[in-house]
C-alpha positions as CSV (number, residue, x, y, z in Angstrom):
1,X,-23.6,2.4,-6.8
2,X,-23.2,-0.6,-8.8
3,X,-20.3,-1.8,-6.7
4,X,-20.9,-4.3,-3.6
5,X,-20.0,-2.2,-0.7
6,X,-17.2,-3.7,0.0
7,X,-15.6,-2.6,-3.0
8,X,-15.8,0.8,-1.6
9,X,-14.4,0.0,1.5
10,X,-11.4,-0.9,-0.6
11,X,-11.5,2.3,-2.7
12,X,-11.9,4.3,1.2
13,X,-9.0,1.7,2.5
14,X,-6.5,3.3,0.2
15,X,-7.5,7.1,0.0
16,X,-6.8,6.9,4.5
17,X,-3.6,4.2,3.9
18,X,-2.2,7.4,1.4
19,X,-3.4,10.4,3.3
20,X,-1.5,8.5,6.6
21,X,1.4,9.2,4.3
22,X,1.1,13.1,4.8
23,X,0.2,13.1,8.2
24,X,2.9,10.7,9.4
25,X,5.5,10.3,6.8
26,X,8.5,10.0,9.5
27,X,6.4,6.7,10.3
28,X,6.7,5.5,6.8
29,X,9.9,6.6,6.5
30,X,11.4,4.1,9.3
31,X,10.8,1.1,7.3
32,X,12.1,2.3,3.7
33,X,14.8,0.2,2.6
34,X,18.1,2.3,3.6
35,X,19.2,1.2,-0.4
36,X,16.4,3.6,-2.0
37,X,17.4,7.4,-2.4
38,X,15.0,10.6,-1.4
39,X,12.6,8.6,1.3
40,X,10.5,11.4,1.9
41,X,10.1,12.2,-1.2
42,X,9.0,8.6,-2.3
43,X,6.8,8.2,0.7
44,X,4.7,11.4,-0.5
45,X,4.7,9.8,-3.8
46,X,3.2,6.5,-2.8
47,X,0.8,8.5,-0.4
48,X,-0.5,10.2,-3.6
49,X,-0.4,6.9,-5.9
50,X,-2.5,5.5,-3.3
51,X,-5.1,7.8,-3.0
52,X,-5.0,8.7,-6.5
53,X,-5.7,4.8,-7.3
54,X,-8.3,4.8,-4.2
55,X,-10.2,7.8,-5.9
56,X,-10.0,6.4,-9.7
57,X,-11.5,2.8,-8.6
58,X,-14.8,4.7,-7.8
59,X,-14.6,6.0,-11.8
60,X,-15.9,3.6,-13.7
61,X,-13.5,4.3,-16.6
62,X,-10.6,4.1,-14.7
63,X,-11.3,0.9,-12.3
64,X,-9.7,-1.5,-14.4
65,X,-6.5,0.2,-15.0
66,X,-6.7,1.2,-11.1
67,X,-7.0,-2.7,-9.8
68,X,-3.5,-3.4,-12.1
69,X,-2.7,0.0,-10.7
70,X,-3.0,-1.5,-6.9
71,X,-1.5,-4.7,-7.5
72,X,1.2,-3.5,-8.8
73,X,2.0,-1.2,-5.9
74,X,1.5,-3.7,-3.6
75,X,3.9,-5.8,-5.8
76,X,6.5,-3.4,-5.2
77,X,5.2,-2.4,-1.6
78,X,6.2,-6.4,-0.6
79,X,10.0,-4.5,-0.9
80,X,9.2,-2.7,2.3
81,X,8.1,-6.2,4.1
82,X,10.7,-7.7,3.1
83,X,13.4,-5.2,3.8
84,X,11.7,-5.0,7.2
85,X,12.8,-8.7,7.9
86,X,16.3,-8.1,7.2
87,X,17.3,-7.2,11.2
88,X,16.4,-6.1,14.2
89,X,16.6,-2.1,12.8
90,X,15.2,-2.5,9.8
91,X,12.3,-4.2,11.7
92,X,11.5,-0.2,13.4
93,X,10.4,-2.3,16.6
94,X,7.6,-4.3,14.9
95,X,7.4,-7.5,16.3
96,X,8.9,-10.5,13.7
97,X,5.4,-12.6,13.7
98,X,3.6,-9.3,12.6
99,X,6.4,-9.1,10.1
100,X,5.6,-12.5,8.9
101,X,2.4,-12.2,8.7
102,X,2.1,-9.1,6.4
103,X,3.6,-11.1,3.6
104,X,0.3,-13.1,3.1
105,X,-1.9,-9.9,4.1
106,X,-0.1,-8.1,1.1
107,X,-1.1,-11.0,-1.4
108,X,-4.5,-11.0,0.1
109,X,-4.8,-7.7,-0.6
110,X,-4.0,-8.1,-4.1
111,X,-6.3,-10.7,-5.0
112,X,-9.4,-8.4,-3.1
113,X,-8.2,-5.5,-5.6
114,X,-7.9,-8.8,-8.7
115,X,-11.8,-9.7,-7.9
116,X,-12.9,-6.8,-9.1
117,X,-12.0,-7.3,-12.6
């Protein structure tokens, strides 16, 4: 173990944030932009990216490429947030200042994935 623990955390964050995917995917489902096609199929695909990129941090030879990995699916995640601001149904019931709030989350998140580099 030659990570802080916290990294791990991380890596553990993503593996449960993807496996969610399987388990609820009619949750995830309710916030994908109505403009992108096959939204069950893409929610089972970003269930598996993530814990495919939770896994590969803990692999020494694939952390690097697994941080840029992360960050860039949060990148493109941030479409999600954003569509969710567009209106009251695109919102699925989550309250605006949560809304608002995930923006900055999402950027925080990247930059906890960026100090591992």
């Amino acid at each position: 173990m030659t990570e802080p623990i916290h990294f791990y955390i991380m890596a553990l964050m993503y593996v449960f944030a993807g496996i969610m995917h399987f388990i609820k995917p009619k949750a995830y489902m309710r916030i994908m932009p109505r403009y992108l096609p096959n939204h069950k199929l893409l929610v089972y695909l970003s269930g598996a990216a993530e814990i495919a990129l939770g896994i590969s941090l803990c692999i020494p030879a694939l952390k690097v490429i697994s941080i840029y990995g992360i960050m860039s699916m949060l990148a493109v995640f941030l479409l999600v947030h954003l569509y969710m601001l567009s209106g009251k149904k695109a919102s699925a019931g989550i309250p605006q200042w949560i809304l608002i709030l995930r923006i900055p989350l999402q950027f925080g998140l990247m930059f906890w994935a960026y100090w591992y580099l």
